[in-house]
N, C-alpha and C positions, 0 to 999 in steps of 0.2 A: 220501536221501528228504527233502523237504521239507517239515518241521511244518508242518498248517493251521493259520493265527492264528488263537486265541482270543481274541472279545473281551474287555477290560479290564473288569470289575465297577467302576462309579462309584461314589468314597466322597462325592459332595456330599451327596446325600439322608443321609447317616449325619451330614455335617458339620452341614446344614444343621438335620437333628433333635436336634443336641447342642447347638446355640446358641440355639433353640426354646424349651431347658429350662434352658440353662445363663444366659441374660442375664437371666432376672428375679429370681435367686436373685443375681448378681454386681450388678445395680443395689441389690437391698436392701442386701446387706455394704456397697457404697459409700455409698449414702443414711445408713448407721446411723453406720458408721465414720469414711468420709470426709468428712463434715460435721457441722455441731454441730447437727443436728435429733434430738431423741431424742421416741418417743410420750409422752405425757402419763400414760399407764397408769393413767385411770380412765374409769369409764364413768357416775358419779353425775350432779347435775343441781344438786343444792346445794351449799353452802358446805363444805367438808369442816373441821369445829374440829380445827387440831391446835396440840400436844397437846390430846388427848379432855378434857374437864372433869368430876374429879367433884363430883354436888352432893350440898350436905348432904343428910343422912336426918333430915326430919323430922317432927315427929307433927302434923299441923297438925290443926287442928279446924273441920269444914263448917258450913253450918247448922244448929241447931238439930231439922232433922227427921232429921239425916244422922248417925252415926257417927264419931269420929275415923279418919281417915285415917293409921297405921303407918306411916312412908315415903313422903312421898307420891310420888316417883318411882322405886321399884325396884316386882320383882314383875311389871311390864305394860309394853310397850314404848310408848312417850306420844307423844302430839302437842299439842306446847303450844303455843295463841296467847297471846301478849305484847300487852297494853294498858293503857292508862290508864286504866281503870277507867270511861269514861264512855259506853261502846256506842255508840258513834258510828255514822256507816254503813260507809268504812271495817272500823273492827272485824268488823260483823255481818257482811258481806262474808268475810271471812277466817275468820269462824267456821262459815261456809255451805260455803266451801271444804273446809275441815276435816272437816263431816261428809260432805263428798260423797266424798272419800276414804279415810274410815274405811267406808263405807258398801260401795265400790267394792273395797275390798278380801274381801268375799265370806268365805266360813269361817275367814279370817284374822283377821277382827275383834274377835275377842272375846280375842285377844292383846293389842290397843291400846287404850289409854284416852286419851282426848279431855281435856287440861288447860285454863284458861281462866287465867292467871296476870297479877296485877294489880296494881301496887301502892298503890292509896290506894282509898277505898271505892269497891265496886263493886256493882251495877250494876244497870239494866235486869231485877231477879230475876225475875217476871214474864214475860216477853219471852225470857229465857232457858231456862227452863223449859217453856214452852210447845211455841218452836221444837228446840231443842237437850238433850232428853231424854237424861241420861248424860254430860253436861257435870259435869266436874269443875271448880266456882268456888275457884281458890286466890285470897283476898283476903287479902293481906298488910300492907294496910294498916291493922289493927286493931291493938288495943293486947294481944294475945294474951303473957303471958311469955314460955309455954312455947315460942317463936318463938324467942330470944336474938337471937344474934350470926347464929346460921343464916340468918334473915331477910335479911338484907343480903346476906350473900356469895353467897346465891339471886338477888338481884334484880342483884345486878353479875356474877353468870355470863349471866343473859340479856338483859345489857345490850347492846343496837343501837342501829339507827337508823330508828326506823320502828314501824309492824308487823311481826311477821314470826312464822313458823313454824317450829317448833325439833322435830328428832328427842331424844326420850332414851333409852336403852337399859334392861334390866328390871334394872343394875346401879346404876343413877342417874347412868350418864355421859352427858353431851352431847355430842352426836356431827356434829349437822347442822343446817345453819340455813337459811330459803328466804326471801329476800326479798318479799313479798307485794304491793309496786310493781310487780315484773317478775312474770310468768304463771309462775308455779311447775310448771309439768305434768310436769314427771320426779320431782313428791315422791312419787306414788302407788308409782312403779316403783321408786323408791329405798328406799320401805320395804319393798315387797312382795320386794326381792330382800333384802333384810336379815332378812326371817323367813321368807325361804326356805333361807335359810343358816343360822340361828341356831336353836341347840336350850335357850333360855332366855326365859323370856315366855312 
């Protein structure tokens, strides 16, 4: 008796759906392994300070209608503007900025405090108070004792070049810096993912 042939079952479609799934997982291994490209593995938009910085804890003293300030950088997550004390446009610029992302940040706000940090006398009070309700004025350029040596080592932790905007943490470390020449627009998101993650502040 002669067996009818049976057709052969094709393994291309089997082949060709293993190479489908198989060469984009064999291109990553090569891309990772077989070359010196490794990813960057962050997703911020500022300056990343490493090592973090911590700054002194210190008791600085506000105006006259104001309270001493305990610390003034732990307790609240900060956004410091750095300037010369003389509210330039610049500055006001940067401090516009400031609140427009403290403001943006929505029921997360009352986590952050807005720092204005200076060092020789400052400023435009007036002007500042007016526009920027909640502005914390650190002026360091006064003859305060109770300032010592902390004074300094404050003012060369946020020493740059420029203006610029500084993350601090509610532990007093400095974490992140934004250049305020280039368009800072990942600071909002950089903080907003920083107190989404953080159960302190």
């Amino acid at each position: 008796m002669i067996e009818s042939a049976r057709p052969k079952s094709s393994r291309l479609p089997l082949v060709g759906l293993f190479l489908l799934f198989a060469a984009p997982l064999g291109t990553a291994f090569w891309v990772y392994y077989g070359t010196g490209w490794r990813p960057t593995g962050t997703t911020n938009h500022g300056t990343l300070i490493d090592p973090v910085r911590q700054l002194p804890l210190l008791a600085y003293r506000l105006p006259e209608t104001r309270p001493a300030v305990e610390k003034l950088f732990t307790g609240k997550w900060s956004l410091v503007v750095t300037g010369d004390g003389t509210c330039n446009e610049a500055c006001r610029n940067t401090l516009v900025y400031a609140r427009q992302i403290h403001i943006g940040l929505g029921r997360l706000s009352t986590r952050v405090q807005r720092v204005l940090l200076v060092p020789s006398a400052c400023c435009d009070r007036v002007y500042l108070e007016r526009e920027h309700p909640g502005l914390v004025i650190a002026d360091l350029g006064g003859s305060d004792p109770s300032l010592g040596a902390g004074r300094d080592i404050l003012l060369d932790a946020f020493r740059g070049d420029g203006l610029q905007i500084f993350i601090v943490d509610p532990l007093g470390n400095l974490m992140m810096s934004y250049d305020t020449r280039r368009d800072p627009k990942g600071l909002r998101d950089d903080l907003k993912k920083l107190l989404d993650l953080s159960h302190i502040g």
